[in-house]
C-alpha positions as CSV (number, residue, x, y, z in Angstrom):
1,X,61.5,76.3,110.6
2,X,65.1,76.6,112.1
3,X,66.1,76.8,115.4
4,X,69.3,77.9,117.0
5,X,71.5,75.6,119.4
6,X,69.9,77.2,122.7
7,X,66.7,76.5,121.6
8,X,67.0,72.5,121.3
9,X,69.9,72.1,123.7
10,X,68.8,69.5,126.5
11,X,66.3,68.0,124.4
12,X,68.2,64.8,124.2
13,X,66.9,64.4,121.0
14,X,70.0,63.9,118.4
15,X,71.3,65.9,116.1
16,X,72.5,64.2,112.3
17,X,74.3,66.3,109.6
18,X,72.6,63.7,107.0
19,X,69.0,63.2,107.5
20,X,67.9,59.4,108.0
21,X,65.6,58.4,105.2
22,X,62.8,57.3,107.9
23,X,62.6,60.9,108.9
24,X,60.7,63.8,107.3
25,X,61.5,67.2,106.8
26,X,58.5,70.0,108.0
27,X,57.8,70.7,103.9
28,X,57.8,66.9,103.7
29,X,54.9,66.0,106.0
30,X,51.5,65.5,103.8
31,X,49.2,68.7,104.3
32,X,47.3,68.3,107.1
33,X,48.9,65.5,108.7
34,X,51.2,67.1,111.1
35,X,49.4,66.6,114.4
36,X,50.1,62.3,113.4
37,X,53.7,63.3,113.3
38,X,56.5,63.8,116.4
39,X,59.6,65.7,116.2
40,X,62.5,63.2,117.1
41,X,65.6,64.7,116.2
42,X,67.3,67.8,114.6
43,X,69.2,68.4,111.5
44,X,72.3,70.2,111.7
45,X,72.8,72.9,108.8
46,X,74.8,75.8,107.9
47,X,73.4,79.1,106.6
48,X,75.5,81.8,106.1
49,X,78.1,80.6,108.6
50,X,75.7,79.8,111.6
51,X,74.9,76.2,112.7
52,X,70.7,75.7,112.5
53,X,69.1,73.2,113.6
54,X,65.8,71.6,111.7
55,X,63.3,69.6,113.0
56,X,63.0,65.9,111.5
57,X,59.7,64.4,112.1
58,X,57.9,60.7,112.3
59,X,54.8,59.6,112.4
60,X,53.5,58.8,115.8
61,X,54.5,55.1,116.4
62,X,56.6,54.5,113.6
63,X,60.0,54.9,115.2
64,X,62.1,52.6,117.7
């Protein structure tokens, strides 16, 4: 799931163009567990010239 930069802007949550080890792409979180995990920050990417924006995720309570 991608979103566009209107969709996330004033979310204050950051954007990286390298994704932190700690966090987890969607297709990363284990089957099932998704409801234990938060979306903290965005990933910026570029697909076919337009700037996306993918949510990284954390389990609840693991994260500063």
């Amino acid at each position: 799931m991608f979103y566009q930069y209107f969709e996330i802007v004033g979310s204050e949550k950051p954007i990286y163009q390298v994704k932190p080890e700690a966090y987890l792409l969607y297709e990363e979180v284990p089957d099932g567990d998704l409801i234990e995990y938060e979306e903290i920050a965005y990933l910026e990417t570029i697909e076919n010239g337009t700037k996306l924006y993918e949510p990284l995720y954390v389990r609840e309570g693991d994260y500063e």
